[in-house]
C-alpha positions as CSV (number, residue, x, y, z in Angstrom):
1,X,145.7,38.4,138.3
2,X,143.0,38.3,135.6
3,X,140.2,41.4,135.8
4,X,137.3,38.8,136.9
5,X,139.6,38.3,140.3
6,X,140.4,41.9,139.9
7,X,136.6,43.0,139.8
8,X,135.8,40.2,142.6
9,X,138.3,41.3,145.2
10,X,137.8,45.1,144.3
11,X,133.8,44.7,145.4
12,X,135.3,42.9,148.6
13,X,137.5,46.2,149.2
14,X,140.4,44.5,148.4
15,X,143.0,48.0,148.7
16,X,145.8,45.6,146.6
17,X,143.5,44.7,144.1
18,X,142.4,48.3,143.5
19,X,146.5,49.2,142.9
20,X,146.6,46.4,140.7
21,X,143.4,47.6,138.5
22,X,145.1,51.2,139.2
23,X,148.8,50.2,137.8
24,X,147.5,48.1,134.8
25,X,145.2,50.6,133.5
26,X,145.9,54.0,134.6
27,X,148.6,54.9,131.8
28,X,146.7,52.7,128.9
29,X,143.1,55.0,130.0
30,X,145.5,58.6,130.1
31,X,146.6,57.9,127.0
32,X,143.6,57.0,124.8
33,X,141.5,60.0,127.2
34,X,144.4,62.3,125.6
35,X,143.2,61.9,121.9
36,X,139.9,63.6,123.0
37,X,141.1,65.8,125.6
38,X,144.1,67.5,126.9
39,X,147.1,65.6,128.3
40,X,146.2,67.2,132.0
41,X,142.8,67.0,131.6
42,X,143.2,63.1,130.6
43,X,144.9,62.2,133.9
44,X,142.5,64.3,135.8
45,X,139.7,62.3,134.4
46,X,141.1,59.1,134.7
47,X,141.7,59.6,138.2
48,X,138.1,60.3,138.7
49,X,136.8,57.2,137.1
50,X,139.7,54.9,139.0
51,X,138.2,57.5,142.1
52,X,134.6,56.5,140.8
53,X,135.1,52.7,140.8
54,X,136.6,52.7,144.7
55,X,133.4,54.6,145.5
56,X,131.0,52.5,144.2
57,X,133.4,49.2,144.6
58,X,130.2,47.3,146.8
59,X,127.5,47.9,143.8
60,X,129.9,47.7,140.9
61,X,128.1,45.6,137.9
62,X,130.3,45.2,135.1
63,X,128.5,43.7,132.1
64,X,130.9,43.6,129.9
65,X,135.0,42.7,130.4
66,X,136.5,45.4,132.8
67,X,139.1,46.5,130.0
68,X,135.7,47.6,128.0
69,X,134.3,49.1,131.0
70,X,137.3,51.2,131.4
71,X,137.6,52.5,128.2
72,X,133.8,53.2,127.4
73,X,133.7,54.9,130.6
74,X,136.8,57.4,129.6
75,X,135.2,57.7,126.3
76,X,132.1,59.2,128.1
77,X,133.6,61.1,130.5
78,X,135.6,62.6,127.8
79,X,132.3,63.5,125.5
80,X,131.1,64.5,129.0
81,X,133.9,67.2,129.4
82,X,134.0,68.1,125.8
83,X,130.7,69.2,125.8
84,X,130.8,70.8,128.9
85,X,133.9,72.4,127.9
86,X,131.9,73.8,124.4
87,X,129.6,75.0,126.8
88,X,131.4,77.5,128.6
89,X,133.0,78.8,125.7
90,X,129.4,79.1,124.0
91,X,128.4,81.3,127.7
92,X,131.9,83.3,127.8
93,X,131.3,84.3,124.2
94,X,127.5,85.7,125.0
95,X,128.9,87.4,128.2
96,X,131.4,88.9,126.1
97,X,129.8,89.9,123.1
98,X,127.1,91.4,126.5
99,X,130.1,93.3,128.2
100,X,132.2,94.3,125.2
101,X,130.7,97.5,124.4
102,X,131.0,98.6,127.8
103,X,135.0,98.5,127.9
104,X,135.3,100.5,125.4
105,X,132.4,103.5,126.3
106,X,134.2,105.4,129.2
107,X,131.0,106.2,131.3
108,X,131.4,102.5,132.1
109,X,134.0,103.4,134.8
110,X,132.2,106.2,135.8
111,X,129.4,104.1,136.5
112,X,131.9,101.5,138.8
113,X,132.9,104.7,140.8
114,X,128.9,106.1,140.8
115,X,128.1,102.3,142.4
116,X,131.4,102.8,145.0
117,X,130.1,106.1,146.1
118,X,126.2,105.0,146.1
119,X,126.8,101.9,148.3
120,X,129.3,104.1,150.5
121,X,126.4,106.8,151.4
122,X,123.8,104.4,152.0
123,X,126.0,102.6,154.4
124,X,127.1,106.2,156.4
125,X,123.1,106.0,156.6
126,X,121.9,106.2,160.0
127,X,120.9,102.4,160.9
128,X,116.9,103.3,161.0
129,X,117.2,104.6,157.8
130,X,119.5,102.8,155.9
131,X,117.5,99.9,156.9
132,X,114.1,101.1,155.9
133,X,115.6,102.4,152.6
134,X,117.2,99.2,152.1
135,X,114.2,97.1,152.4
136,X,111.8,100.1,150.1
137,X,114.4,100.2,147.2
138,X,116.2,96.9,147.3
139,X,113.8,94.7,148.6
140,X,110.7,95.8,146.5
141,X,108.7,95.6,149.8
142,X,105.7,98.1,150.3
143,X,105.7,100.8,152.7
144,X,103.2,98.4,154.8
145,X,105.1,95.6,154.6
146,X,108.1,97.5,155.9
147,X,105.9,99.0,158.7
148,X,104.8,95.7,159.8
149,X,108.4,93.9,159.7
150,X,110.2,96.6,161.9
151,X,107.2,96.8,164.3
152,X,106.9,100.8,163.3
153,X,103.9,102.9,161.8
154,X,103.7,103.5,157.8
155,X,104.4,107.0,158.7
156,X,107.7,106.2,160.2
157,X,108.6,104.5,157.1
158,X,107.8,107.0,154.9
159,X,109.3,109.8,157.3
160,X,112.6,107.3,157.2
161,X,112.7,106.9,153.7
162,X,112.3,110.6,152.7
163,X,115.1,111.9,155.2
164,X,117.5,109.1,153.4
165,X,116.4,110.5,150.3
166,X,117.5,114.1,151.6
167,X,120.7,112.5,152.9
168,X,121.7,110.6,149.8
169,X,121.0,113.6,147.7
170,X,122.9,116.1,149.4
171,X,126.1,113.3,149.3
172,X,125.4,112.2,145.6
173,X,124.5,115.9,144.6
174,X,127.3,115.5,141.5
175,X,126.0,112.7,140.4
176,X,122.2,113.7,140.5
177,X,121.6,113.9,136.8
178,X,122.1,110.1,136.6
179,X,120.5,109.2,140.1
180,X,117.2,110.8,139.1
181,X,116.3,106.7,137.9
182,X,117.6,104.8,140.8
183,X,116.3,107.7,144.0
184,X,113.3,108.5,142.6
């Protein structure tokens, strides 16, 4: 069957004409994707354009033959993954070169096991409290706004907040020099 009766019966939803199209250009697509891109990579893609074309079967518009269609749309898709591809390295490389110094300074863990313990002692929080504290140092709302979302007076939130304060300190007391910042 010649690709005009291929395209034709493929709009129609023809399922044997799509396994035709599929068989006679699946292996010729893998293996020109594969000078751009790896061999796994090349089969993944192709499979996403022969996915593509089922998908969009009913408004398929093919200007040129269908063996050109195929192969210019691999060639994208390939440029298309290449770049995105460059792109991630480009963003791994700034996280790292970010990160890097932290590995190798040692207060890096101790600042892992200072996060542990702070997130464990504001959770052993009573509920009022942890709540109220919560929504003062994490959710950058004013003492007011707190008051008016938990239906209580600004006094209660300040009262709340300062006993959590009390509470945290006495729990994080070894680690006070470096929670000076964070508890205020």
């Amino acid at each position: 069957m010649d690709d005009n009766n291929l395209i034709t019966l493929l709009q129609q939803g023809d399922q044997d004409a799509y396994k035709q199209l599929f068989i006679k250009y699946y292996s010729p697509l893998c293996e020109y994707a594969s000078q751009y891109i790896s061999d796994d990579d090349s089969e993944e893609l192709v499979q996403e354009l022969m996915l593509f074309l089922w998908e969009t079967r009913e408004n398929l518009v093919i200007e040129t033959s269908l063996k050109s269609y195929l192969f210019i749309s691999t060639k994208h898709r390939c440029l298309n993954a290449i770049r995105k591809n460059l792109y991630h390295e480009r963003i791994h490389t700034q996280i790292y070169e970010k990160i890097k110094d932290q590995f190798e300074d040692p207060d890096y863990y101790f600042v892992n096991e200072l996060t542990e313990n702070i997130q464990k002692a504001i959770e052993n929080l009573p509920e009022t409290y942890r709540e109220t504290f919560t929504m003062s140092r994490f959710g950058e709302n004013t003492n007011v706004q707190i008051a008016q979302k938990l239906g209580v007076s600004v006094k209660t939130v300040e009262y709340r907040i300062s006993q959590a304060l009390k509470i945290l300190r006495l729990k994080l007391k070894d680690y006070l020099p470096l929670l000076i910042n964070i508890l205020g």
